[in-house]
C-alpha positions, 0 to 999 in steps of 0.5 A, spaced: 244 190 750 243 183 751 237 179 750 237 176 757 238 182 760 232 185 758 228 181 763 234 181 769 231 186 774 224 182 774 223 179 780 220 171 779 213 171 783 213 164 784 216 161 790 223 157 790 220 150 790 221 144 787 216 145 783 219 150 779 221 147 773 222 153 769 226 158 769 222 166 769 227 169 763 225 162 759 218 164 760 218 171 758 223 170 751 219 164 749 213 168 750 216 175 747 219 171 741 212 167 741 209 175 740 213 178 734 212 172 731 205 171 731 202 168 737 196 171 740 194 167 745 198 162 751 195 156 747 199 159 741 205 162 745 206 154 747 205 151 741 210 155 738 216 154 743 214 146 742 215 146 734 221 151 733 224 147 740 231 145 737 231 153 735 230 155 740 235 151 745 241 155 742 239 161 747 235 158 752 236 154 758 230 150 757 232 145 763 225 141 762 223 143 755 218 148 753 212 151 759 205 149 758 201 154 757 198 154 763 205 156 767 206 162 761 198 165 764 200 165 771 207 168 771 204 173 766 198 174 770 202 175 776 209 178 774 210 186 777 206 190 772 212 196 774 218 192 774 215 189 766 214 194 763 221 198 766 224 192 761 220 196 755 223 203 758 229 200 758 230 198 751 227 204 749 232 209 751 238 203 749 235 205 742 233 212 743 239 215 744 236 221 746 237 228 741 237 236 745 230 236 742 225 230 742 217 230 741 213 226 746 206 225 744 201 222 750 195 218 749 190 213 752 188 207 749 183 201 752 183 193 751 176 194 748 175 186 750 177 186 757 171 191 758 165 187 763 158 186 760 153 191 761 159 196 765 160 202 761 167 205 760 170 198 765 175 196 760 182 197 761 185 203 759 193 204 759 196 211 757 202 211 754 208 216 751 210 215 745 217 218 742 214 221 735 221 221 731 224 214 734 217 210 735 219 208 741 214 207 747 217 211 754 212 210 758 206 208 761 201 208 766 194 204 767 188 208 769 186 207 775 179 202 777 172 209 776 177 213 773 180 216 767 186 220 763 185 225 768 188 221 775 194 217 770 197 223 765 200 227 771 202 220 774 206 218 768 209 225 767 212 223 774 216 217 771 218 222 765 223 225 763 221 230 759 227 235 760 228 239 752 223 235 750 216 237 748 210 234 750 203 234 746 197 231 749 190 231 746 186 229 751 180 232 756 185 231 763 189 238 759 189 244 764 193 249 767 196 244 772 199 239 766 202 245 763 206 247 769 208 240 771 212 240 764 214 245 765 217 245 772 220 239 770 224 243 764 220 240 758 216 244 754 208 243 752 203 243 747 197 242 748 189 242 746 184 245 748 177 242 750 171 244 752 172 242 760 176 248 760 170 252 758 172 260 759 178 260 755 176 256 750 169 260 748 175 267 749 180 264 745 175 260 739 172 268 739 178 271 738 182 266 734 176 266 729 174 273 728 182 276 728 187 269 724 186 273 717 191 277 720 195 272 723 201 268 721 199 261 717 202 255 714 198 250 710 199 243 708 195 238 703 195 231 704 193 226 699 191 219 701 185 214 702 181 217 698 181 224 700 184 231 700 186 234 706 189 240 707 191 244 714 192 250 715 196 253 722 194 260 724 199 262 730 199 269 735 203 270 741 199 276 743 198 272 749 196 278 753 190 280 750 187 273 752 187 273 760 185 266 760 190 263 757 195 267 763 193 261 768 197 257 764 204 256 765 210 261 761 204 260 755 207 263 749 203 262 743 196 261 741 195 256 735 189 254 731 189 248 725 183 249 721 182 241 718 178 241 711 177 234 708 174 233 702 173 227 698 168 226 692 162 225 696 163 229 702 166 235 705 169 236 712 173 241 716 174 243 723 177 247 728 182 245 733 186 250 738 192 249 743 197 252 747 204 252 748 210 255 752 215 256 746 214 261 741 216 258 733 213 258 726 205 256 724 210 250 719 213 248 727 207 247 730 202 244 723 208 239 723 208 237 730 200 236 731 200 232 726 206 229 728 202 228 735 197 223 732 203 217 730 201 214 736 195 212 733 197 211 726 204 207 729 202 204 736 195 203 737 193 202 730 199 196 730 196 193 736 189 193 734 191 190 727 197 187 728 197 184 735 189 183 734 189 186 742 182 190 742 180 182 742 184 179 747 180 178 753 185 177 759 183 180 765 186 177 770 190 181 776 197 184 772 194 180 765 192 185 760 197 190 762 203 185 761 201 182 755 200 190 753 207 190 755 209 184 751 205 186 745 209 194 745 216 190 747 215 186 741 212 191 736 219 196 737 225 190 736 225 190 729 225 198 730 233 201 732 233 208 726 238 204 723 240 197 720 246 196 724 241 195 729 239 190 727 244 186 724 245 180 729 251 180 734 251 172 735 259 170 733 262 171 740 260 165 744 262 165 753 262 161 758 255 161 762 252 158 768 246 154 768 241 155 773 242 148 775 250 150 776 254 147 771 257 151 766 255 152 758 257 155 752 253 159 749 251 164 744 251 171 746 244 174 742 242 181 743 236 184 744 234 186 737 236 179 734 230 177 737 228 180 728 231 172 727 226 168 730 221 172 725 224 169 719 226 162 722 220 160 727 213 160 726 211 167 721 213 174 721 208 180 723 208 183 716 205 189 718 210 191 723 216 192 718 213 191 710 218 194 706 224 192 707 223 184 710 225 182 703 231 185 703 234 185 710 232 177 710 237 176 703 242 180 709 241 176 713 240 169 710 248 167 709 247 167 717 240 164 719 243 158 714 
């Protein structure tokens, strides 16, 4: 995928005047690129193009040099949040190459800053589908204005393509409807169960507490950040006996996880059920319920630390949400499953056409050569990919130099 091309199908929302100075790929790669190599803000997103300029002419037009902060706010401000955020699903799927089998993990996360003073629960809040195994973003809905994950998963599994995959929610918005929305578009659910479903939760906590001594288990043990934790699976699929359960769609297994975090001062543990419409081992369903929370672990904590986003306060018109895109977009370039994927491809040269009509020729940049400008600009986001910078940079050195 080349580079440009990742933002070819979004409309420019500026009228064609004279006044147009710059061009709108310019704009969003200068502030894609500006994002991946530490930039927080539009000040900052300029500052950067004018340092590394002569950079970055090698693959931008930049007719009338770097864009103001000023005209970055309002074209991100006014961009069709939709159309954006297509660029992110497209670029997923080019990496994703998706397998028979896949694991979707959906979740919701507010832009703490953009709340109003004084107005509870006003920030922005953005749900998201997160491909587990890949680590790529596959989706995402805003949250309408007064309403929660209830009104925005059902409208996200719309956009989804969850055929073969298996879906796992955490969230109050679960119910016998979501199950059967998966399941019509032939994915397979796994989902938690909460209190707002309050008759098959007291039924299922009842029968799942007093009977799992019986019941097929398997535990793991984790160690880390100080502390122990080991979960035990406890699965049955004796679906019949729990009528409840009945009203949720192709239901075939019944899991209870029981958590127990110990460390040196203190001791915890807790119990949490779900449902789902495939019959496998207690080791399947331990695996996948944890694997559910890489969407915190990879997504959310990376944008909260590395991208600062709970600190941004950009809430105007489409602003907060492309900017998440931006951030989401710029957090999985340097993710491809393999190395070659990040390999740069910028030895094959063509003839372009400029905006202003002349021709030109210029370096063809794929989409996840965008890694280059986090060695040779400003500063890389460590965090993002800390193990192997050292080494992918002695790789890439004899090309950058």
């Amino acid at each position: 995928m080349e580079l440009h091309s990742i933002f070819s199908e979004v409309d420019d929302p500026r009228r064609n005047t004279l006044l147009k100075r710059h061009t709108l790929s310019d704009i969003l790669l200068l502030s894609l690129f500006a994002t991946l190599s530490g930039c927080d803000t539009d000040e900052e997103i300029e500052e950067y193009g004018k340092n590394k300029e002569a950079f970055l002419h090698q693959f931008l037009w930049l007719l009338n040099g770097i864009p103001s902060h000023d005209t970055i706010t309002r074209v991100l401000n006014a961009v069709d949040t939709g159309q954006f955020a297509a660029c992110l699903y497209r670029h997923s799927r080019y990496l994703c190459e998706f397998l028979e089998a896949h694991h979707i993990s959906i979740d919701g996360k507010v832009l703490r800053a953009t709340a109003q003073a004084g107005k509870r629960n006003s920030g922005v809040c953005v749900v998201s589908a997160w491909a587990c195994e890949q680590q790529l973003v596959l989706g995402q809905c805003k949250t309408e204005q007064k309403s929660n994950e209830k009104t925005a998963i059902p409208a996200l599994l719309d956009d989804l393509d969850v055929k073969g995959a298996i879906v796992s929610i955490d969230a109050i918005a679960n119910g016998p409807a979501i199950a059967k929305q998966i399941v019509d578009k032939q994915g397979h659910y796994l989902l938690s169960l909460k209190n707002n479903q309050k008759n098959t939760f007291e039924q299922m906590h009842d029968y799942m507490m007093s009977h799992h001594a019986g019941m097929r288990c398997d535990k793991s043990v984790d160690f880390g950040s100080g502390r122990i934790e080991t979960r035990t699976c406890y699965v049955t699929t004796c679906t019949d006996l729990l009528e409840e359960t009945l009203a949720w769609k192709n239901i075939q297994s019944v899991i209870m996880v029981h958590a127990l975090r110990e460390t040196d001062t203190n001791r915890q543990q807790e119990y949490r059920f779900y449902l789902s419409d495939v019959a496998e081992s207690p080791a399947y369903f331990n695996q996948k319920v944890r694997e559910h929370w890489s969407i915190e672990n990879q997504l959310h904590w990376q944008l909260d630390v590395s991208f600062d986003e709970d600190r941004c306060r950009t809430n105007t018109k489409n602003g907060a949400e492309n900017r998440n895109t931006l951030r989401k977009l710029s957090l999985q370039l340097p993710r491809g499953g393999r190395l070659n994927r990040w390999m740069i491809n910028i030895v094959s040269r063509s003839d372009e056409k400029k905006p202003d009509g002349t021709t030109t020729t210029l370096p063809r940049l794929y989409a996840n050569t965008a890694l280059v400008s986090a060695f040779n600009l400003v500063k890389v986001r460590i965090s993002i990919f800390p193990g192997f910078v050292y080494h992918l940079f002695l790789i890439l050195s004899p090309v950058l130099h």
